[in-house]
C-alpha positions in Angstrom: -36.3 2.3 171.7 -36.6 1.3 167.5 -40.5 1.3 167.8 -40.2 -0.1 163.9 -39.8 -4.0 164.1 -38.5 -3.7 160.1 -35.3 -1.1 161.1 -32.9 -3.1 162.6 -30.5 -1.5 165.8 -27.2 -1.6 163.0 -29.3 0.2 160.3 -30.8 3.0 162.5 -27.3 4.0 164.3 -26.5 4.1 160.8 -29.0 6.4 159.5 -28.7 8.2 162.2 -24.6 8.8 162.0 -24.8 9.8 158.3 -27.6 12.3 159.4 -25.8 13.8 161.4 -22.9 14.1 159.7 -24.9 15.6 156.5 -26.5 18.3 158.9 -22.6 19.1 160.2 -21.6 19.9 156.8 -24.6 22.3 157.0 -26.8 21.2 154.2 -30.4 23.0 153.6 -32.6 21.0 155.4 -33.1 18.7 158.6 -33.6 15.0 158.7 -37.1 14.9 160.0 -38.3 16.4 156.5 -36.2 13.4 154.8 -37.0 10.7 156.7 -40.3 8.9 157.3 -41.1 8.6 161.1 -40.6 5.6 163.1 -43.4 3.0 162.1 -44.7 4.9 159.4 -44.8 4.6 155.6 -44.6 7.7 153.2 -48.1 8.3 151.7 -48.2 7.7 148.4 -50.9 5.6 146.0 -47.8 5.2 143.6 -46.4 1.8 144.3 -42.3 1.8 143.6 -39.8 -0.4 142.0 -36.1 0.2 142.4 -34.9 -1.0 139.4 -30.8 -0.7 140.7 -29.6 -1.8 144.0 -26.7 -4.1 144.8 -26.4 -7.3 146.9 -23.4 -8.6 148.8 -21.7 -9.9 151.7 -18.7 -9.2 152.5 -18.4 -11.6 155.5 -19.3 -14.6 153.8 -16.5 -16.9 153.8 -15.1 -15.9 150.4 -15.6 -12.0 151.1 -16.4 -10.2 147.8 -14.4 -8.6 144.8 -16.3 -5.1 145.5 -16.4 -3.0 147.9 -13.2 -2.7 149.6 -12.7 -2.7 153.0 -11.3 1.3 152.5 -15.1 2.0 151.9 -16.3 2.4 155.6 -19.8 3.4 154.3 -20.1 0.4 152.0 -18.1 -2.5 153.8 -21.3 -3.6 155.1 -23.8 -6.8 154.8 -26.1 -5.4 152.0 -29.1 -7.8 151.4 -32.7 -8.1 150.8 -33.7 -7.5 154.6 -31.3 -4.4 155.3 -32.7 -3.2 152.0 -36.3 -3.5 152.9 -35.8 -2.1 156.8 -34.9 1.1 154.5 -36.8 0.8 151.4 -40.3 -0.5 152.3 -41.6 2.9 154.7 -40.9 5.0 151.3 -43.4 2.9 149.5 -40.8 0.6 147.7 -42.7 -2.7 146.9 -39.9 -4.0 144.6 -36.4 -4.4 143.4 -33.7 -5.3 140.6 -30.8 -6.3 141.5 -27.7 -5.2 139.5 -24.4 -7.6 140.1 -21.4 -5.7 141.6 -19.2 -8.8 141.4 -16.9 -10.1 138.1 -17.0 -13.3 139.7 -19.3 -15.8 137.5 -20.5 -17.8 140.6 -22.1 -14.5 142.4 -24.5 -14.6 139.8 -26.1 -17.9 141.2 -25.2 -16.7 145.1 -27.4 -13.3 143.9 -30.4 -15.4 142.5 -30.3 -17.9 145.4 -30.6 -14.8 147.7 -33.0 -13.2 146.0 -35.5 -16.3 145.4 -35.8 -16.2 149.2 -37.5 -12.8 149.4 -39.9 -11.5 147.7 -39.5 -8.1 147.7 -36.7 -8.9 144.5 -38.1 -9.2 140.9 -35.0 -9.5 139.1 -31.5 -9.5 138.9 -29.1 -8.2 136.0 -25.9 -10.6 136.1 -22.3 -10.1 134.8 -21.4 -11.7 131.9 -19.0 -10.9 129.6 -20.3 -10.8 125.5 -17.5 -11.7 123.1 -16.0 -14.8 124.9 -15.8 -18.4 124.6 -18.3 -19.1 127.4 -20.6 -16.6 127.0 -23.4 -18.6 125.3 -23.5 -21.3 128.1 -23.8 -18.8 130.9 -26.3 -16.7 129.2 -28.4 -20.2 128.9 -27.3 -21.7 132.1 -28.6 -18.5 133.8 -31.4 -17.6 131.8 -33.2 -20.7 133.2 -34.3 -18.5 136.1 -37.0 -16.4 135.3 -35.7 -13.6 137.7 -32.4 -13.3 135.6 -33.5 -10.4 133.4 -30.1 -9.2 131.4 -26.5 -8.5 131.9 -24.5 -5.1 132.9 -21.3 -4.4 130.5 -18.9 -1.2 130.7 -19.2 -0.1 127.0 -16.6 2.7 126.1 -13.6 1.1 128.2 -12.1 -0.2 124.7 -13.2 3.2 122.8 -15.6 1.1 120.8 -12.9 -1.7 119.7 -15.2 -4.6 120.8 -18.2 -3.3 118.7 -16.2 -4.2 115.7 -15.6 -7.8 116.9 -18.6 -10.3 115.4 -18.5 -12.4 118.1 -19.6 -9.8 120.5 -22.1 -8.8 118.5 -23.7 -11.9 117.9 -24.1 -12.7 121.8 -25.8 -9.2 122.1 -27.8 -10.9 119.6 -28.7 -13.7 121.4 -29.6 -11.8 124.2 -32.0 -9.6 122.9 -33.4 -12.9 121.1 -33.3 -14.4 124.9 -35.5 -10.9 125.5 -33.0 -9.7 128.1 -31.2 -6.3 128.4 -28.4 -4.9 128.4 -27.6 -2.7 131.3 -24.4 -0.2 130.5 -22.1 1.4 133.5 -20.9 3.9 133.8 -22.1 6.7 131.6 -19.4 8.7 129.6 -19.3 10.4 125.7 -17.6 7.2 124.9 -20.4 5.1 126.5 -22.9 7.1 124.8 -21.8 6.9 121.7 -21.1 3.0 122.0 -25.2 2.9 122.7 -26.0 4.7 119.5 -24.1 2.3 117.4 -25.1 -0.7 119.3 -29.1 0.3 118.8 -28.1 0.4 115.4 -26.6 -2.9 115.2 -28.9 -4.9 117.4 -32.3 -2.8 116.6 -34.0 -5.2 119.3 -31.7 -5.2 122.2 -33.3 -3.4 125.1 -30.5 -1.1 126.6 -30.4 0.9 130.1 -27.9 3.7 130.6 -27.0 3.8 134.4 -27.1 6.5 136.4 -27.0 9.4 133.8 -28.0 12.7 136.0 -24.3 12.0 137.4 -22.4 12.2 134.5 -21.5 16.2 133.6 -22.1 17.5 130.3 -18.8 18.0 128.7 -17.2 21.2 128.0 -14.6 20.6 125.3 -15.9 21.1 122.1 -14.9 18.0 120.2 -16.2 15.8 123.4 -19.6 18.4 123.8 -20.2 17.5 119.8 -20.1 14.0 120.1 -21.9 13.8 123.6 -24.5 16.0 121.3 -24.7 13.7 118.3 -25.5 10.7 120.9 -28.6 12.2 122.5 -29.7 13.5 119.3 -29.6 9.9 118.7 -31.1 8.4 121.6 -33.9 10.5 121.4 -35.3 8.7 118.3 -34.4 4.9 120.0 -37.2 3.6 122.0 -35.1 0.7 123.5 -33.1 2.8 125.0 -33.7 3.5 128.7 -32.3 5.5 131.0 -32.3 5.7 134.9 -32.9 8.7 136.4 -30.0 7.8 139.4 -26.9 8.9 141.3 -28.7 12.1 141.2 -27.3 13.4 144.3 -24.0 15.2 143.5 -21.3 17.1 145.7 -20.7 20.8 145.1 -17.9 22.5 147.2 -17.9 19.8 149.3 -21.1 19.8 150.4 -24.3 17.9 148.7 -27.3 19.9 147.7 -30.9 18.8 148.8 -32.8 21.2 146.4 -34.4 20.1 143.7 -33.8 23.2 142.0 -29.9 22.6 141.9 -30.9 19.8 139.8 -33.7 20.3 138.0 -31.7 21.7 135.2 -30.3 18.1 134.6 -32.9 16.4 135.0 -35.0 18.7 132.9 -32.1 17.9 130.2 -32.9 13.7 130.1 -36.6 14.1 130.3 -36.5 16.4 127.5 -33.9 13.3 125.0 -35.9 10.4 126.6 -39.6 11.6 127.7 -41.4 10.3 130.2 -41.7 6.7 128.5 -38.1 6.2 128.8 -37.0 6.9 132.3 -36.4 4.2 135.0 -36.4 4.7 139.4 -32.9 3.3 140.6 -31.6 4.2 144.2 -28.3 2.5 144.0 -28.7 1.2 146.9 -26.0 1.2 148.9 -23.9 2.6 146.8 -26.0 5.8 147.5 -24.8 6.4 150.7 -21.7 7.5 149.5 -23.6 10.4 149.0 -26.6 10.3 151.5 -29.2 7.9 153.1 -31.5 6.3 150.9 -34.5 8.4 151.6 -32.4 11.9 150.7 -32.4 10.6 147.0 -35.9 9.1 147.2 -37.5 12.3 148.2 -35.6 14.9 145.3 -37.0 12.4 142.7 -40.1 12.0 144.2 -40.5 15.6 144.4 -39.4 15.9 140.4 -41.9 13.5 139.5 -44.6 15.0 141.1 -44.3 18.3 139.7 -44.3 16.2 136.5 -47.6 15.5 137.0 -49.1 11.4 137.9 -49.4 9.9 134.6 -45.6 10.8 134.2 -44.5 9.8 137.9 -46.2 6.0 137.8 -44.3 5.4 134.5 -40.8 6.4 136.0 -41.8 4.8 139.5 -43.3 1.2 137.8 -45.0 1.1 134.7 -41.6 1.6 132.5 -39.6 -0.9 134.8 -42.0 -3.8 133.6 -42.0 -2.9 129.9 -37.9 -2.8 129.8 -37.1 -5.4 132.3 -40.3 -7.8 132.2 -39.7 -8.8 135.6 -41.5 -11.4 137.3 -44.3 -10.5 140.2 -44.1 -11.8 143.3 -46.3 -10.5 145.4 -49.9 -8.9 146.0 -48.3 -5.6 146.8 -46.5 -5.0 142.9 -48.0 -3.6 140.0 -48.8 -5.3 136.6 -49.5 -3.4 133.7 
């Protein structure tokens, strides 16, 4: 019997299956160290906001551009009450969402979503800079006050779009719309297409998604230029990073010791401080890797040992200054 009224039936067998399967590939630890007990909440006085999960649907009637079917662990209905069942016992009192979907209309289907729970304070939509209709999205969307910047793939063109005005001016106008710019996924190129944009538009907030995943690189032209960029980044204050994807595979298994990747981490405190670093889960994109709370506790733990000043900015206080997202409820922070 699910003594927990907020875990659903479909999301406990599922915790449990990827539990077991994790412990059958013989990782370091069992599940009742990872996972908070039925009808309990992990104890922390440090409320959390999630500043990266993903919403979708995949049965809705016009099924969804991403994930594919192929992706058993993701073809699944991910929205605001399978993500709180999860989310709320680790102390998670709010969430960004960050759109998965090319299509223009999911931005709307994600904000109408998300305005009916409360647990969301903000959405970063998918709009492309550089085109025609990019102005009259940004303000047709923009009129919801839990729309709170875009996500674009720099480094795809190797920097060719930088040099286009046009693009430029609409990262303009966002950062005059005080939104942000979310970037995915993190490479040299990517990197150094932040540098030159926080040089071109000074004011633009700007996120780098889930860093800790990308590995240093090893050839020397490509370890030089992945070099000059954080040498860089370390002196832009609009830059943010999130400290996600941190879970990693290694001989086909996937560590659970902090210690494997504390050296990493280590690495992006040390460019961005503890001003500069974001909580993102990646919700459900994670369990590609593991179950939610597997990456929830390794940062947790990092932050700890960080000491409490440190661990509230990455868990809440730096979410609010980048993203200024809107409060819903009694339960989330203000500054």
């Amino acid at each position: 019997m699910i003594k927990n009224p907020d875990i659903s039936r479909r999301q406990f067998l599922g915790t449990v299956a990827l539990a077991g399967a994790a412990l059958q590939a013989g990782l370091d630890h069992t599940w009742a160290d990872i996972l908070p007990a039925p009808g309990k909440t992990v104890a922390t006085d440090i409320p959390v906001i999630d500043s990266h999960i993903h919403l979708y649907d995949p049965f809705r009637p016009q099924g969804v551009p991403w994930p594919p079917k192929t992706n058993k662990a993701l073809y699944k209905t991910s929205l605001p009450a399978q993500y709180r069942s999860i989310a709320r016992p680790l102390g998670v009192v709010g969430a960004i969402e960050v759109e998965c979907s090319s299509w223009l209309e999911d931005n709307q289907w994600v904000l109408d979503v998300a305005a009916k729970d409360d647990i969301m304070v903000g959405t970063i939509g998918n709009l492309v800079p550089g085109t025609p209709e990019f102005r009259a999205n940004l303000d047709r969307f923009r009129q919801n006050p839990l729309f709170r910047g875009i996500r674009y793939g720099l480094g795809r063109q190797s920097g060719k779009e930088l040099d286009r005005p046009e693009f430029i001016a609409d990262l303009k106008a966002l950062a005059e719309a005080d939104l942000v710019l979310d970037t995915a996924n993190p490479s040299v190129s990517l990197l150094a297409d932040v540098v030159r944009i926080s040089e071109l538009v000074p004011q633009l907030r700007i996120v780098i998604d889930h860093l800790p995943q990308m590995i240093p690189p090893t050839e020397p032209a490509l370890r030089a230029t992945y070099d000059a960029s954080l040498k860089a980044l370390r002196e832009r204050p609009q830059v943010y990073v999130k400290v996600s994807e941190v879970l990693r595979r290694s001989n086909g298994q996937i560590p659970t010791d902090l210690d494997y990747y504390r050296p990493r981490l280590d690495e992006i405190m040390d460019v961005f401080g503890s001003d500069r670093v974001l909580y993102g889960s990646d919700w459900p994109n994670s369990d590609n890797w593991l179950p939610f709370a597997a990456g929830f506790k390794l940062v947790q733990e990092y932050f700890k040992g960080q000491g409490r000043a440190a661990a509230e900015k990455y868990f809440w206080r730096n979410s609010i200054k980048c993203y200024k997202w809107v409060k819903r409820n009694d339960r989330q922070p203000s500054l």
